[in-house]
C-alpha positions in Angstrom: 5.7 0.5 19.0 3.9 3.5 19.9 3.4 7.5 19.3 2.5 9.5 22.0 1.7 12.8 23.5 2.6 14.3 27.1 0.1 14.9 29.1 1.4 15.5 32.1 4.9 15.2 33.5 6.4 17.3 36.7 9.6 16.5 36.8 11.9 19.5 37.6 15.6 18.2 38.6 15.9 18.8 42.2 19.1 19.1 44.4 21.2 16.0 45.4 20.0 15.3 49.4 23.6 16.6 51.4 25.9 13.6 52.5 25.9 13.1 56.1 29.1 14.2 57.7 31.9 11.9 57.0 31.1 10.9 53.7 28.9 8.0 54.5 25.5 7.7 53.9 22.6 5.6 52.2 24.0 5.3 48.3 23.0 8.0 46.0 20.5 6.9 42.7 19.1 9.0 40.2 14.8 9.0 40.0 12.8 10.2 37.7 8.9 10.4 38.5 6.1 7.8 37.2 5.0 9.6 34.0 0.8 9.7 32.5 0.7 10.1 29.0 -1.4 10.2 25.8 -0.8 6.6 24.3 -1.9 5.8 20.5 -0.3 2.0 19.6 1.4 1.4 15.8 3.5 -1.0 14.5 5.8 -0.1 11.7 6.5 -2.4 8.5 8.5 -2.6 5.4 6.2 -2.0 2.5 6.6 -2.2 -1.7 4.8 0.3 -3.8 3.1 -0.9 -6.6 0.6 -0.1 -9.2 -3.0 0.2 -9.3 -3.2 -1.0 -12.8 -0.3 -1.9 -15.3 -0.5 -2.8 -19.0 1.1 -4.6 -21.4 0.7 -3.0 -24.7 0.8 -5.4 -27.7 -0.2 -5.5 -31.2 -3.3 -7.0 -31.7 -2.7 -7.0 -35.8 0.6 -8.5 -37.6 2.2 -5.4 -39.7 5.0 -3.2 -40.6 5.9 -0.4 -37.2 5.2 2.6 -39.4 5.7 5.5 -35.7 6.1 5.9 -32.6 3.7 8.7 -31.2 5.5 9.3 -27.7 8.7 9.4 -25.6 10.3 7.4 -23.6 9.2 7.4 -20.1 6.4 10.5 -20.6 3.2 10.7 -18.9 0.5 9.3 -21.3 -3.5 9.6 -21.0 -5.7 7.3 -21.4 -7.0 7.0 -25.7 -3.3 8.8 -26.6 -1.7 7.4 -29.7 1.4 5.2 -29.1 1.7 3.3 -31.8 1.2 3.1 -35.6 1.0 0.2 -37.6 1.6 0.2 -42.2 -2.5 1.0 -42.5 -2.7 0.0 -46.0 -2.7 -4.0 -46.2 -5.9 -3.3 -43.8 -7.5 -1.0 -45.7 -6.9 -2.7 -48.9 -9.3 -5.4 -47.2 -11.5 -3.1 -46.1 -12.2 -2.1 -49.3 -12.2 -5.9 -50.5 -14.9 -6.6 -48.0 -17.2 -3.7 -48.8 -17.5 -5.2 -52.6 -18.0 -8.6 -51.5 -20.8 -7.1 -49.4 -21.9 -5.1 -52.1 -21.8 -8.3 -54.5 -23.8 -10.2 -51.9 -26.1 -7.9 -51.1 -27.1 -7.8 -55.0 -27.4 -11.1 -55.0 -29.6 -11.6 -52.1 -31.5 -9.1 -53.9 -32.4 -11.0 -56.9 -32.8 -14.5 -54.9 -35.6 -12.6 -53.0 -36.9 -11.3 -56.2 -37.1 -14.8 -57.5 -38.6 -15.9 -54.5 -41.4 -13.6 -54.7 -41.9 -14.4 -58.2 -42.2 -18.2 -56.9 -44.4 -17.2 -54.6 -47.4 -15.6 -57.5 -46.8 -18.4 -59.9 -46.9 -21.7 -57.7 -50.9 -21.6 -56.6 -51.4 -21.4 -60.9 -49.0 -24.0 -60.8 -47.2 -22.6 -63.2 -44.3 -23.7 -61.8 -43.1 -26.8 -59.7 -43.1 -27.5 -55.9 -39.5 -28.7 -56.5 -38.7 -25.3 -58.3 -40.3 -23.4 -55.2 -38.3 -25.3 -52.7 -35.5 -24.2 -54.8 -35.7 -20.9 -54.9 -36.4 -20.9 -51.4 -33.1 -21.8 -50.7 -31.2 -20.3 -52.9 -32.6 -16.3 -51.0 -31.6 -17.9 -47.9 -28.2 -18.9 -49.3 -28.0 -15.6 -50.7 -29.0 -13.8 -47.0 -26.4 -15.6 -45.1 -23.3 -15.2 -48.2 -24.9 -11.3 -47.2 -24.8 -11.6 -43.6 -20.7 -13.4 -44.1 -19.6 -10.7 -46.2 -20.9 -7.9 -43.8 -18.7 -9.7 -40.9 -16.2 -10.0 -42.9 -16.4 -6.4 -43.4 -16.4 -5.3 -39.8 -13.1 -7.4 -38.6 -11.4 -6.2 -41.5 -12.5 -2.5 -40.4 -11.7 -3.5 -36.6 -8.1 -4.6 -38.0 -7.8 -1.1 -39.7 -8.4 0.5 -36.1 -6.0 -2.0 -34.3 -3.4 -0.2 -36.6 -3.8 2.6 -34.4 -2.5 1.8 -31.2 -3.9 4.0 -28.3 -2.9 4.0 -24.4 -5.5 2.0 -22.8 -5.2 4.1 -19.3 -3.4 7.0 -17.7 -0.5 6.6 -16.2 3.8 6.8 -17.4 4.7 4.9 -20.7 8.5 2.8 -19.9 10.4 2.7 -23.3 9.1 1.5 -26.5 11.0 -2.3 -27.2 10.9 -1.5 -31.1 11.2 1.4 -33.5 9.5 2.0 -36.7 10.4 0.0 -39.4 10.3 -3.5 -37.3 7.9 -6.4 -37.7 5.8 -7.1 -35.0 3.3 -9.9 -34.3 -0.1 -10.4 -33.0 0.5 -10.0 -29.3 4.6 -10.3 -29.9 6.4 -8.5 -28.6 5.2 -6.3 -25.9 5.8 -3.1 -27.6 5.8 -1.0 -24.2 4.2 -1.3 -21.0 2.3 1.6 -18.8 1.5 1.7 -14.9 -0.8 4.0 -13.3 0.6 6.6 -10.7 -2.4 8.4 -9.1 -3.4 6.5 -6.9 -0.6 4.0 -5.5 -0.6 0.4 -3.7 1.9 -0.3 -0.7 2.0 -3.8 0.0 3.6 -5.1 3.6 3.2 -8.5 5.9 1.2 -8.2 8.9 2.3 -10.5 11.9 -0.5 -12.3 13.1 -0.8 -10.5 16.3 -0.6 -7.2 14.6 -3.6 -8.4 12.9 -5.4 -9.1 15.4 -5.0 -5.8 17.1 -6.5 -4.4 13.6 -9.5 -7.0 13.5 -10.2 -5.5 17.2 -10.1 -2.2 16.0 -12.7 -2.7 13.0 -15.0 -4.7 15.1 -14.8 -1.5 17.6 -15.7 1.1 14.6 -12.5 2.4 14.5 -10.2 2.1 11.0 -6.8 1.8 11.2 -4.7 4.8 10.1 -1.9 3.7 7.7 0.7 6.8 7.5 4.0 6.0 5.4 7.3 7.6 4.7 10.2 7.4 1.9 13.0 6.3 3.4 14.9 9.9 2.6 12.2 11.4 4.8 11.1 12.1 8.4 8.9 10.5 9.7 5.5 9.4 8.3 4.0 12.3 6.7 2.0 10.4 4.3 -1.6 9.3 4.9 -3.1 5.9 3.5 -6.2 3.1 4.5 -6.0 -0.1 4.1 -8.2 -1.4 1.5 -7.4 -5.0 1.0 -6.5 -7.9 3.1 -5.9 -11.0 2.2 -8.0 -14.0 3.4 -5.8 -16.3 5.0 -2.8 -16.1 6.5 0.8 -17.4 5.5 1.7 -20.5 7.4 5.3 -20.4 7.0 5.8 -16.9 7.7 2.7 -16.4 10.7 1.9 -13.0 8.2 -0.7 -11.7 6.2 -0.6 -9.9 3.6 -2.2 -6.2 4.0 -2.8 -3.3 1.4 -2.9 0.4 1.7 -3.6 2.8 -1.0 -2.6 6.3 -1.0 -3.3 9.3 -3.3 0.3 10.3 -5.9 -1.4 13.4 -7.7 2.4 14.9 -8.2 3.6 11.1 -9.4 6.2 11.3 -6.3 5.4 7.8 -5.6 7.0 5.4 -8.3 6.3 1.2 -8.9 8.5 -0.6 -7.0 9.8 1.8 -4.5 10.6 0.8 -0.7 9.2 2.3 2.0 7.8 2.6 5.2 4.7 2.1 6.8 2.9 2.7 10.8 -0.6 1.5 11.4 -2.4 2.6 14.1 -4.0 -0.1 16.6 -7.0 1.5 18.1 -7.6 5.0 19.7 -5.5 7.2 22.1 -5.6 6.3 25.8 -4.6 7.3 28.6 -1.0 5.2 30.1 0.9 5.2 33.0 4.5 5.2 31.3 8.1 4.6 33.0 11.5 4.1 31.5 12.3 0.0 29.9 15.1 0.5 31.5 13.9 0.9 35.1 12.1 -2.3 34.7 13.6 -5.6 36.5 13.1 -9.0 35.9 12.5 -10.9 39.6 12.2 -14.4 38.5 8.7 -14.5 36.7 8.1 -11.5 37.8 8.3 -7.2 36.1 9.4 -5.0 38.9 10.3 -1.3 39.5 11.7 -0.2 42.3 9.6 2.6 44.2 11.6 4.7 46.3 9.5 6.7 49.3 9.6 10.0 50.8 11.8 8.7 53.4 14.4 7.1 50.9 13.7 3.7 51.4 13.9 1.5 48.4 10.1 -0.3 47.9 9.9 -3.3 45.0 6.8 -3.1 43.2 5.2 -5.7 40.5 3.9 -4.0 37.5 2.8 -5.5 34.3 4.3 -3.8 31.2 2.3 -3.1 28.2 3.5 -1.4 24.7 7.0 0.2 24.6 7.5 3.3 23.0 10.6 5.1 22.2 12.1 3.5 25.4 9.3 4.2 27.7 7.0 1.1 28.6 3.2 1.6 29.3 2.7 -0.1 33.2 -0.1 -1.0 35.6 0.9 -1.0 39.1 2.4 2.2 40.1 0.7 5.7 40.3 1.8 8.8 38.6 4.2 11.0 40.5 6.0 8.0 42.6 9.5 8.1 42.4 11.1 5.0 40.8 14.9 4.1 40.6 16.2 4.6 36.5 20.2 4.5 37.6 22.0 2.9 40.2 19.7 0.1 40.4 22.6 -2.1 41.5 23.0 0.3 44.5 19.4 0.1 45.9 18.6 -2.4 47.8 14.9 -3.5 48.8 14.2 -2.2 52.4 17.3 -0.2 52.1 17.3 3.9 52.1 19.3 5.5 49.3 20.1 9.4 48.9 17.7 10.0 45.7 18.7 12.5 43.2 15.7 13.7 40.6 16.4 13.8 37.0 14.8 14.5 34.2 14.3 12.2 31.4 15.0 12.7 27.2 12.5 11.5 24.7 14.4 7.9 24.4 13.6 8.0 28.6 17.1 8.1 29.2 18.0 10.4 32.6 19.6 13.7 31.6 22.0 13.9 34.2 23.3 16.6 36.0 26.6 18.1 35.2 29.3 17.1 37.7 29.7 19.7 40.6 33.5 21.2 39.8 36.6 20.0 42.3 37.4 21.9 45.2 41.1 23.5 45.0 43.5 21.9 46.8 44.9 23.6 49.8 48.2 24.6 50.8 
């Protein structure tokens, strides 16, 4: 499909040629003249909005659900409490942990003090080689019991802070699946889950030969614009760029699957919501345009038929491009010519007709003329 802008059309309805007396005369047709216009190609898809990031938030401790810090389906930021989980099992072994590292640290204490002592007394031999080697390894016994109990120590304070369950990003919170007072589990259930809003994902399926209008655009320097549109609103009056494709294409289907990213800052945009999306194919150009409908198929053959300024009826090949909004982009006639767009079964080639000019609506449908009122009937 395609968007375009007039450039330059003269096509003022003119009066109907006069019959010849008697009534007959060469058919009458309605023309319209052979348009230049602004071109810019698109194609249009079905897209799905999705998420830049989504979480799952679980519990990373077992415990008792002591509160719920937020509402149902409110806007969260990232390092907000969510969740609290009973504290005091975890800080009971926090404080377990801190005397067995006190403990252990004593008693690495003394097995170094020993040690030392070792140390002086063994070139006086006053004590054994045996005894040495003991108390060798009884302070390195004593540094690693240390070195245990300090771990131990920091994943019973890292299980304290997993009580505390904060919103890893920004974005809107769905509803809690618990309330205080439940049990959970490590990682069971998923307590709630949160998807970003600002910015947003629309996913859509390129056809092949849509994509390879795009490749030809990037390799000419020029990015594709991606505009989209709810399907409650005019147009496309959203602006996007692609920002992902995917690297091989879908045999079954001939698609590809493309990705467009656009900016939500007032969260309009929601996960999962339909809409529309028109990619540009290139830059504005210049086209000759004329109405589908004038177009005829002569065996293998796209014709038009011309008619000239002495009414006779002319066939002409032309080779149709893009189509948009029911006017097809040609090669082969000139703006200004006159082509046939009603009454085609009425002009013959070779054959003069009585051309009436018309102008043409947006769809390139003739606007015609209003019927001339009957003469009254005499008496």
């Amino acid at each position: 499909m395609l968007t375009f802008a007039i450039a330059c059309a003269g096509c003022n309805p003119a009066q109907a040629p006069a019959q010849p007396p008697g009534g007959a005369g060469p058919p009458q047709v309605l023309v319209a003249p052979v348009m230049e216009r602004t071109v810019e190609e698109f194609e249009e898809f079905s897209a799905r909005l999705a998420a830049v990031e989504q979480v799952e938030v679980r519990a990373r401790v077992a415990g008792t659900l002591d509160k719920v810090h937020f509402r149902d389906g409110e806007p969260v930021r990232k390092d907000e409490l969510l969740f609290t989980i009973d504290p005091r099992p975890f800080a009971a072994e926090v404080a377990r942990s801190s005397a067995s590292v006190a403990s252990a640290r004593s008693q690495a204490q003394l097995a170094r003090a020993q040690l030392a002592r070792a140390e002086q007394l063994l070139p006086m031999r006053a004590i054994s080689e045996q005894e040495a080697d003991e108390r060798r390894a009884a302070a390195a016994n004593a540094g690693s019991s240390l070195r245990a109990a300090e771990a131990a120590l920091e994943t019973a304070r890292l299980n304290l802070g997993f009580t505390r369950i904060l919103a890893p990003i920004d974005g809107r919170a769905s509803r809690t699946a618990l309330t205080a007072g439940n049990l959970v589990s490590v990682n069971e259930p998923v307590l709630t889950t949160i998807v970003s809003l600002d910015p947003i994902y629309a996913y859509f399926d390129a056809s092949e030969a849509a994509w390879l209008k795009y490749g030809q655009a990037a390799a000419d320097n020029s990015a594709p614009v991606v505009r989209m549109g709810l399907f409650n609103e005019q147009g496309f009056p959203h602006t996007g760029r692609i920002d992902f494709v995917d690297n091989r294409l879908n045999p079954g289907t001939g698609s590809i699957q493309v990705r467009a990213v656009f900016q939500n800052p007032d969260g309009r945009f929601t996960p999962g919501m339909s809409a529309r999306v028109r990619v540009g194919a290139g830059k504005p150009y210049k086209g000759t345009v004329v109405p589908d409908r004038a177009i005829n198929t002569d065996q293998t053959r796209k014709v038009v038929l011309v008619v000239g300024p002495k009414g006779i009826v002319e066939p002409r090949e032309v080779k149709p491009g893009a189509l948009v909004n029911g006017m097809r982009v040609v090669s082969g006639v000139r703006p200004g010519e006159h082509i046939v767009v009603d009454g085609l079964q009425r002009a013959m080639p070779g054959a003069p007709v009585t051309p009436q000019v018309v102008a043409l609506d947006d769809q390139g449908v003739p606007i015609k003329p209003p019927a001339a009122p009957a003469a009254p009937e005499k008496r």
